[in-house]
PLY file of the C-alpha trace (Angstrom):
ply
format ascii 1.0
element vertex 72
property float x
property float y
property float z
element edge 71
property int vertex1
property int vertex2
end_header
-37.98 96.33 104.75
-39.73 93.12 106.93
-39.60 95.26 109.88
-41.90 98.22 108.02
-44.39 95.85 106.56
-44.77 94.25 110.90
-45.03 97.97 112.30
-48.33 99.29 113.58
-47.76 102.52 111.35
-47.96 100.24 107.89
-51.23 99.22 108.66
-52.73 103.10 108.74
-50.61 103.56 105.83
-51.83 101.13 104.19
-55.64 101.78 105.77
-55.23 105.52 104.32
-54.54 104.24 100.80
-57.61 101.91 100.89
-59.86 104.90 102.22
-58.52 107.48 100.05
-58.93 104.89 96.98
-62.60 104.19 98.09
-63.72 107.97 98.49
-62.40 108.62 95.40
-63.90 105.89 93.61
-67.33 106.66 95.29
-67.26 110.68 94.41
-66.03 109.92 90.26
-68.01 106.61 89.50
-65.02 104.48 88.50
-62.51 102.56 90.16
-59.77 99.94 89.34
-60.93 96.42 89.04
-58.42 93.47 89.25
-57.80 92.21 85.33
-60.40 94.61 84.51
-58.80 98.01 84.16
-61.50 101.30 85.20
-65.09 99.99 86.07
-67.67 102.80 85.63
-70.57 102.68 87.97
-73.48 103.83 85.20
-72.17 100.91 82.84
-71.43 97.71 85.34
-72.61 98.74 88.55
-72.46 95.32 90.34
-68.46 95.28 89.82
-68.08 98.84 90.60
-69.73 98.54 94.08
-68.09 95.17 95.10
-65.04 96.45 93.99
-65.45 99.46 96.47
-67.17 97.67 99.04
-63.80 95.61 98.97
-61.40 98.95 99.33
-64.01 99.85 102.22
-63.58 96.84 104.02
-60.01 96.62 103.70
-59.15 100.32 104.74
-61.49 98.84 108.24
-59.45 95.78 108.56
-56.27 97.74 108.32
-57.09 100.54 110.97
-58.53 97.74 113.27
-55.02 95.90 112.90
-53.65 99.60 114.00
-55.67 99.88 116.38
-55.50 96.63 118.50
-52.83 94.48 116.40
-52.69 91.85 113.66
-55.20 89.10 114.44
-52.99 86.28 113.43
0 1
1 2
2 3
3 4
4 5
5 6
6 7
7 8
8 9
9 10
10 11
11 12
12 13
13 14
14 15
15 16
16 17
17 18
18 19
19 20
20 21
21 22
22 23
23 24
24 25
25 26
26 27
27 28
28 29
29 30
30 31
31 32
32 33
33 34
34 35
35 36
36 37
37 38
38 39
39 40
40 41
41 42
42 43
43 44
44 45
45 46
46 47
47 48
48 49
49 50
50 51
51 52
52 53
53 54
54 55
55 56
56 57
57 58
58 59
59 60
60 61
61 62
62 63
63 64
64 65
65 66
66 67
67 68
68 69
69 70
70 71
């Protein structure tokens, strides 16, 4: 199992579920906020769009870690 979560192909795994989760976040209006269970854009739209800002930018860092290896 440590030698999946160190392979370049766990990173676009990983970078597809972060895309996929902030598409469909973006085309319903809610999403899953941490402790906070399904945000709905109309009702707190601040949380909704950091919260899918954040699956954005993590679905970017992931396919840049695919792309040209962990940073660390």
């Amino acid at each position: 199992m440590a030698n999946w979560w160190h392979s370049q192909v766990s990173f676009f795994t990983i970078g597809l579920i972060f895309l996929f989760g902030a598409v469909v976040s973006t085309c319903t209006g809610k999403t899953l906020a941490r402790f906070r269970g399904v945000v709905d854009r109309n009702k707190e739209p601040r949380e909704f769009w950091w919260t899918v800002a954040f699956y954005y930018l993590a679905a970017i860092f992931s396919f840049y870690c695919h792309l040209y290896g962990r940073p660390w």
